[in-house]
SERO-4910 file (N, C-alpha, C, O; in steps of 0.05 Angstrom, whole numbers):
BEGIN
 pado doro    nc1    nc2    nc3   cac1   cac2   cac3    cc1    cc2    cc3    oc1    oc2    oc3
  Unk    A   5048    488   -639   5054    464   -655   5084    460   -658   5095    440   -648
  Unk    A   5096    477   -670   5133    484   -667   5143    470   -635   5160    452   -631
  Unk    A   5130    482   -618   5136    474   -593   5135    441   -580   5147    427   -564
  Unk    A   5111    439   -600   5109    405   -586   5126    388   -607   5136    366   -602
  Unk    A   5131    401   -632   5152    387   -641   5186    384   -628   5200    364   -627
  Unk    A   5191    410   -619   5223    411   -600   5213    398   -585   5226    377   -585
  Unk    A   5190    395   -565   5188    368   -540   5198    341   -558   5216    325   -553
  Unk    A   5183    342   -576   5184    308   -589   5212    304   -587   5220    285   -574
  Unk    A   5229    321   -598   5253    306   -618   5271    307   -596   5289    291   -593
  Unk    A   5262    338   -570   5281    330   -550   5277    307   -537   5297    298   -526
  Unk    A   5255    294   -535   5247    266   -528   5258    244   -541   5259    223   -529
  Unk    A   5266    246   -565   5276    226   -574   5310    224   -571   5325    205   -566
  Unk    A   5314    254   -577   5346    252   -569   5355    239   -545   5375    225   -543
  Unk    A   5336    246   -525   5344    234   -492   5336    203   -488   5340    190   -467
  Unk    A   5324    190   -513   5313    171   -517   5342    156   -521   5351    141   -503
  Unk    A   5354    159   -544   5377    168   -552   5396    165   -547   5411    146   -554
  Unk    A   5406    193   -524   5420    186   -501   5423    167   -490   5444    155   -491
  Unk    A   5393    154   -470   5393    132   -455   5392    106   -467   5393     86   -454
  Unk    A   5389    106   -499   5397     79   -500   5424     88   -500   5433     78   -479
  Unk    A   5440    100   -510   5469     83   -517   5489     90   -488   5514     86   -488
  Unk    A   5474    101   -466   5491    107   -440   5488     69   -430   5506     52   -426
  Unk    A   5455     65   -430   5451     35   -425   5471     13   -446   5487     -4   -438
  Unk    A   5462     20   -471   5486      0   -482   5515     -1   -467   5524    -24   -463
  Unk    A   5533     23   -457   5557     26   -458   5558     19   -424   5579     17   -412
  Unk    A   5531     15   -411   5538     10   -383   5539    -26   -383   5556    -36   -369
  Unk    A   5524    -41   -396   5522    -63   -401   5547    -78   -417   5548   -103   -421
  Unk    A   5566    -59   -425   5589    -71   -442   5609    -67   -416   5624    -86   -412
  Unk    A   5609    -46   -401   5622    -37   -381   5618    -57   -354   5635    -55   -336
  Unk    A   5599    -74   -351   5590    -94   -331   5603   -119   -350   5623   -129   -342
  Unk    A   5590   -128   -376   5605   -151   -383   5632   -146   -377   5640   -165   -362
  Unk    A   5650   -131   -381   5683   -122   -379   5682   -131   -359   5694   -153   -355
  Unk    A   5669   -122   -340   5678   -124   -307   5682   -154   -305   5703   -166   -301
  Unk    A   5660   -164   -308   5662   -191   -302   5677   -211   -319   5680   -233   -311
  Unk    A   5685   -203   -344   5698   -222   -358   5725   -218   -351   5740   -237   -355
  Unk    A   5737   -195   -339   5754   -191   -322   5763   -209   -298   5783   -223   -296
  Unk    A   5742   -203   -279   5738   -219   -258   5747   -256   -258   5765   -270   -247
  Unk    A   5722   -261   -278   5730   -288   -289   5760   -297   -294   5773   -312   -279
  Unk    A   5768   -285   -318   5800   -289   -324   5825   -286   -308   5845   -300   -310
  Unk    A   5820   -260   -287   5839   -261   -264   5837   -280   -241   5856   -290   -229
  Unk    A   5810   -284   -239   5809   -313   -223   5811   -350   -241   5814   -373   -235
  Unk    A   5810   -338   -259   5831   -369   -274   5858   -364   -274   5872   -381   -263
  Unk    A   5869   -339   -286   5898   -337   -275   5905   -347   -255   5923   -364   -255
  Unk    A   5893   -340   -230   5907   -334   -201   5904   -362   -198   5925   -372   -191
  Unk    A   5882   -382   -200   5878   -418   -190   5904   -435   -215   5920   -452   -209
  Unk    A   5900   -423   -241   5926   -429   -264   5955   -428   -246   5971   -447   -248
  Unk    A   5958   -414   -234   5983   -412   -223   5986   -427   -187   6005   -441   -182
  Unk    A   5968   -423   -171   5962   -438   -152   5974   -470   -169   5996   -481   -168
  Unk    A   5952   -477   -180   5953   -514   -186   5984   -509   -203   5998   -527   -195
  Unk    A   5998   -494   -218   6021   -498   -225   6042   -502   -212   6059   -520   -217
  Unk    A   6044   -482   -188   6056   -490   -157   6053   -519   -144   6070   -536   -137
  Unk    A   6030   -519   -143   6019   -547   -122   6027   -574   -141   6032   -595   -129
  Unk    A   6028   -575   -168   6034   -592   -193   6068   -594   -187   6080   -615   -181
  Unk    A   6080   -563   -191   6105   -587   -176   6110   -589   -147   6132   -597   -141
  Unk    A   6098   -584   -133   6102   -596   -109   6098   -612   -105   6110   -624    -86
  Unk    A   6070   -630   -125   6071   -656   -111   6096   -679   -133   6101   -703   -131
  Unk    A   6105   -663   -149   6121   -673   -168   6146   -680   -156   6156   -702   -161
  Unk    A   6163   -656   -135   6169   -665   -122   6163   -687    -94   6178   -704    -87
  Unk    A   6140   -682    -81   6138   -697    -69   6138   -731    -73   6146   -749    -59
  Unk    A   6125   -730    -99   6124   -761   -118   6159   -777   -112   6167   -799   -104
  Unk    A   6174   -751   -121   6193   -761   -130   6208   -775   -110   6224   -794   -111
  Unk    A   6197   -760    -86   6212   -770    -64   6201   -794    -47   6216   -811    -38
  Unk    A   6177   -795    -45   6168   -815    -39   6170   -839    -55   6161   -860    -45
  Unk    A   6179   -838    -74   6188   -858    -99   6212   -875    -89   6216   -899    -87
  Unk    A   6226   -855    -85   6254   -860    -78   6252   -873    -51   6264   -895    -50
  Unk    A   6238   -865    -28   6235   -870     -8   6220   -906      0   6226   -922     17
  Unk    A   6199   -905    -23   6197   -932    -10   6205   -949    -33   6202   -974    -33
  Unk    A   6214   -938    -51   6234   -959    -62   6257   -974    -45   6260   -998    -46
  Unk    A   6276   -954    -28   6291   -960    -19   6285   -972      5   6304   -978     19
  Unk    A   6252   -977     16   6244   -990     30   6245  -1016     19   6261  -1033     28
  Unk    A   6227  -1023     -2   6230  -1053    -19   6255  -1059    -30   6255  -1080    -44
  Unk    A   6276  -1049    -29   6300  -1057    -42   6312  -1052    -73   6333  -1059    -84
  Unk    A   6289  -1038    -80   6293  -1031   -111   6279  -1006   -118   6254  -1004   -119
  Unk    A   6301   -983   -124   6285   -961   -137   6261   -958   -150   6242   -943   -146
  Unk    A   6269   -982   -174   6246   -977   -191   6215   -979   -176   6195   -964   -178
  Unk    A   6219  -1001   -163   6191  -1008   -150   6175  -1000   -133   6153  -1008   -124
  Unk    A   6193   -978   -129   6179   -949   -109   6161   -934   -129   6138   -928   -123
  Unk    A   6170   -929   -150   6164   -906   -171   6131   -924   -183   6110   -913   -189
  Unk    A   6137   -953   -182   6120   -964   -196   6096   -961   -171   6074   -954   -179
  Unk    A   6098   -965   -146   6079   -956   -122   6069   -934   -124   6045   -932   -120
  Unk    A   6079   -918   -129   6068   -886   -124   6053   -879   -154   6035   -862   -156
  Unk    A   6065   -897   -178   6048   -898   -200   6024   -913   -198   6007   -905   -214
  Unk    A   6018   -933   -182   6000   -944   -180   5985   -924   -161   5961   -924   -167
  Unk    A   5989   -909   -143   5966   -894   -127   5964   -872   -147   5946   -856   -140
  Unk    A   5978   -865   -173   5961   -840   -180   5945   -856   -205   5929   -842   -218
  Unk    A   5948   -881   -211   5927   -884   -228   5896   -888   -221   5876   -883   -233
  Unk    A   5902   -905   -183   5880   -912   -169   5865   -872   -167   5842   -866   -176
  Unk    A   5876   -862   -160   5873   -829   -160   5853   -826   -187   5828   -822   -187
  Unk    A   5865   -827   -202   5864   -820   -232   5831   -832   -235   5813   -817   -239
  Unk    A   5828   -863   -231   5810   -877   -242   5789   -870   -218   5766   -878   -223
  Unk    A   5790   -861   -202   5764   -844   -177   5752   -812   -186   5728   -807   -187
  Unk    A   5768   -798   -192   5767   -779   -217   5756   -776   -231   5741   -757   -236
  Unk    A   5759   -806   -250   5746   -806   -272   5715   -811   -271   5697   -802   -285
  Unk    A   5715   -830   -249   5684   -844   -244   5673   -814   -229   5650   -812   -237
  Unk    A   5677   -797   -216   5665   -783   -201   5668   -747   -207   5665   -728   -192
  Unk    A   5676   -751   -240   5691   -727   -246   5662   -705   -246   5664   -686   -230
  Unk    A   5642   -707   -258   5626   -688   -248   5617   -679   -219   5606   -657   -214
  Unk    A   5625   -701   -196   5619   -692   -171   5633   -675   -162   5626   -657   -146
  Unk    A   5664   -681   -176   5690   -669   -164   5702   -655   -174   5718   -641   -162
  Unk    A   5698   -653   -208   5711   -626   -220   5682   -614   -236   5684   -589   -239
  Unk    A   5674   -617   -239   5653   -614   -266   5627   -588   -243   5630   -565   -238
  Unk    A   5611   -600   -238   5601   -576   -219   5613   -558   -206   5606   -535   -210
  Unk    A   5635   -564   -185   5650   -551   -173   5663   -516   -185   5667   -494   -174
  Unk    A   5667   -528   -213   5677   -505   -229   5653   -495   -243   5651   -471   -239
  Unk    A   5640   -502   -255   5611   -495   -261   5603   -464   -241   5601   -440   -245
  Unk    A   5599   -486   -212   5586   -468   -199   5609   -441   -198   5599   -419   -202
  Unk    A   5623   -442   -195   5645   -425   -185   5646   -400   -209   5652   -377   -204
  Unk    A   5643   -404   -224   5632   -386   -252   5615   -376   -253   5612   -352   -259
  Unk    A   5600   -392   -250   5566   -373   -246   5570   -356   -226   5570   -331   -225
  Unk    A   5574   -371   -211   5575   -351   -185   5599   -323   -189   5597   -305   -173
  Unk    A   5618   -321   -209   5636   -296   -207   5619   -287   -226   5619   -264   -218
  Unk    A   5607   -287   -240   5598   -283   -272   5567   -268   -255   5559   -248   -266
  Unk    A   5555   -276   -237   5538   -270   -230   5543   -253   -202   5524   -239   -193
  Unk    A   5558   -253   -195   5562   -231   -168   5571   -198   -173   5588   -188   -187
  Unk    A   5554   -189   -154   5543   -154   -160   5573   -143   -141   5578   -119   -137
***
């Protein structure tokens, strides 16, 4: 009787054990991936920060450029403002095709890869 009691309780201790090895492996997998996630927002955060002023420069110059094609600075700047609003307002109409899933999926998918 003594005996099947040390089975029990060693049964429970290992019970025990394996939950909180499982808890601490499941905190250890979320880490991973919330990891994962955030270094890959970093790394695209800084990509688009680069490419943001490049085309900032590039704006600027093409501003200049066909302004000085029409004869007036300003009216370069106002051209190249008009293609990022046309930009802007395609965006907006098609923003779940073009940002909204796109990033969606891209999440799931780090959040979900073994």
């Amino acid at each position: 009787m003594e005996e099947q009691k040390q089975l029990i309780e060693s049964l429970f201790e290992k019970g025990e054990h394996f939950g909180k090895t499982t808890l601490e492996l499941w905190k250890l997998k979320a880490l991973d991936k919330s990891v994962d996630v955030a270094s890959s927002f970093i790394s695209w955060l800084i990509i688009i920060l680069v490419a943001l002023l490049f085309f900032l420069t590039l704006s600027i110059g093409f501003g200049l450029w066909i302004g000085e094609l029409l004869g007036k600075d300003y009216l370069g700047f106002f051209v190249v403002a008009g293609f990022y609003a046309l930009l802007g307002l395609i965006i907006v109409v098609f923003r779940n095709r073009l940002v909204k899933k796109p990033v969606s999926n891209s999440i799931i998918n780090q959040v979900l890869k073994d």
